[in-house]
C-alpha positions as CSV (number, residue, x, y, z in Angstrom):
1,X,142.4,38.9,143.2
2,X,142.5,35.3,142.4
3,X,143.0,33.8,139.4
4,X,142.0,29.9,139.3
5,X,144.3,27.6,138.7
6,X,143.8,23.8,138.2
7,X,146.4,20.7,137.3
8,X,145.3,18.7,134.7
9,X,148.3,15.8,133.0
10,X,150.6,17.9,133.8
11,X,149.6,21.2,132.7
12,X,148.8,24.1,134.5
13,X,145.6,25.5,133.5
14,X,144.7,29.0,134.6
15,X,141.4,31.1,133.2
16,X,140.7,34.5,132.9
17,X,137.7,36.1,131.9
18,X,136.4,39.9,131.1
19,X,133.2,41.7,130.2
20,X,132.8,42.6,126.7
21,X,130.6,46.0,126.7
22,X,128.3,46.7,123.7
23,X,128.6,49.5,121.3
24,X,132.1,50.4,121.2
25,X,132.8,49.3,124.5
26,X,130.9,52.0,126.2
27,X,130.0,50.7,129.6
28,X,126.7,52.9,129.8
29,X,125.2,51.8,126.8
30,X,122.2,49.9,126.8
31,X,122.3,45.9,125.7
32,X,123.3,42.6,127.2
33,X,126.3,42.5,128.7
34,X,128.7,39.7,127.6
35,X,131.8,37.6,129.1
36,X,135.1,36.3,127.2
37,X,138.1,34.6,128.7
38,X,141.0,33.4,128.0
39,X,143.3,30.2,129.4
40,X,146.3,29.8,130.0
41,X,148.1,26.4,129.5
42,X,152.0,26.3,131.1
43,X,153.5,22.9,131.7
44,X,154.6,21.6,135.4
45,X,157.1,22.1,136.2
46,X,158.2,24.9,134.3
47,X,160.8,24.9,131.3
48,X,162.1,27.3,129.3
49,X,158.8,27.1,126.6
50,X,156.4,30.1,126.6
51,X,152.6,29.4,128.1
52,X,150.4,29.4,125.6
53,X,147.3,30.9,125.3
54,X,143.8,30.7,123.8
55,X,140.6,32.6,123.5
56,X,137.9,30.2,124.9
57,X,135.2,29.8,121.4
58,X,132.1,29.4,123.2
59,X,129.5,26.6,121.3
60,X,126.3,27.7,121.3
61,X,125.4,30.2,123.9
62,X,128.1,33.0,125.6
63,X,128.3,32.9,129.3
64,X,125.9,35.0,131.7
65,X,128.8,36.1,134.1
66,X,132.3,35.4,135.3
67,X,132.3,32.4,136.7
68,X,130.7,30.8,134.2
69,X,133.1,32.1,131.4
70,X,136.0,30.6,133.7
71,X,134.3,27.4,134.1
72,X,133.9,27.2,130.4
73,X,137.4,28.2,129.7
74,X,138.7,25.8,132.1
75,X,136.9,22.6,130.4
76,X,137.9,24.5,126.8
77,X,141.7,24.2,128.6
78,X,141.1,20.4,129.1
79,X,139.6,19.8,125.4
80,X,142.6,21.2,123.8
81,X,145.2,18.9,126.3
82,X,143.0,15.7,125.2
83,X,143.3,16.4,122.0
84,X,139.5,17.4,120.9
85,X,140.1,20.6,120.0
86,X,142.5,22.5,117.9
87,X,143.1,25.9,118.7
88,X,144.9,28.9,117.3
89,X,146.7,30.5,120.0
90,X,146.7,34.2,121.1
C-alpha cells in the first residue's frame, strides 16, 4: 500500500482516506457509501515536533471514492499551510 505523499513549503503532506459504512458501520447495509480522510502535515526535515493531523471538512458535497477523498484532503492540507483555513487537529 501506498500512501501519497506531496511537498508543499516545506511540509510534508500525506492523506489518508476510509469508507464510512451506513447504519452503525455495518458493511452489508443498504445506502450510499461514503469516504473520509485524514492529512497528515510533518515539517522537512523532521524535528523533534509531533505531525499533526486533521480531519478533511468537506464543503458542499462528500467524495464518491478514494481518490477523490485523498485529492480533497491533499488541497485541504495546502489551505491550512496558506493560511485559509483553521483547523482543529485530531
Amino acid at each position: 500500500m501506498t500512501i501519497p505523499t506531496i511537498e508543499y513549503r516545506g511540509h510534508e503532506l500525506r492523506a489518508y482516506s476510509h469508507q464510512e459504512f451506513p447504519l452503525h458501520r455495518d458493511p452489508y447495509a443498504n445506502g450510499l457509501r461514503k469516504f473520509s480522510s485524514v492529512v497528515r502535515i510533518d515539517s522537512t526535515p523532521p524535528n523533534d515536533v509531533k505531525p499533526r493531523r486533521y480531519g478533511t471538512v468537506f464543503a458542499g458535497t462528500n467524495p464518491d471514492n478514494d481518490t477523490d477523498a485523498i485529492d480533497l484532503a491533499m488541497q485541504y492540507g495546502k489551505d491550512i499551510l496558506d493560511g485559509k483555513v483553521q483547523a482543529t487537529e485530531l
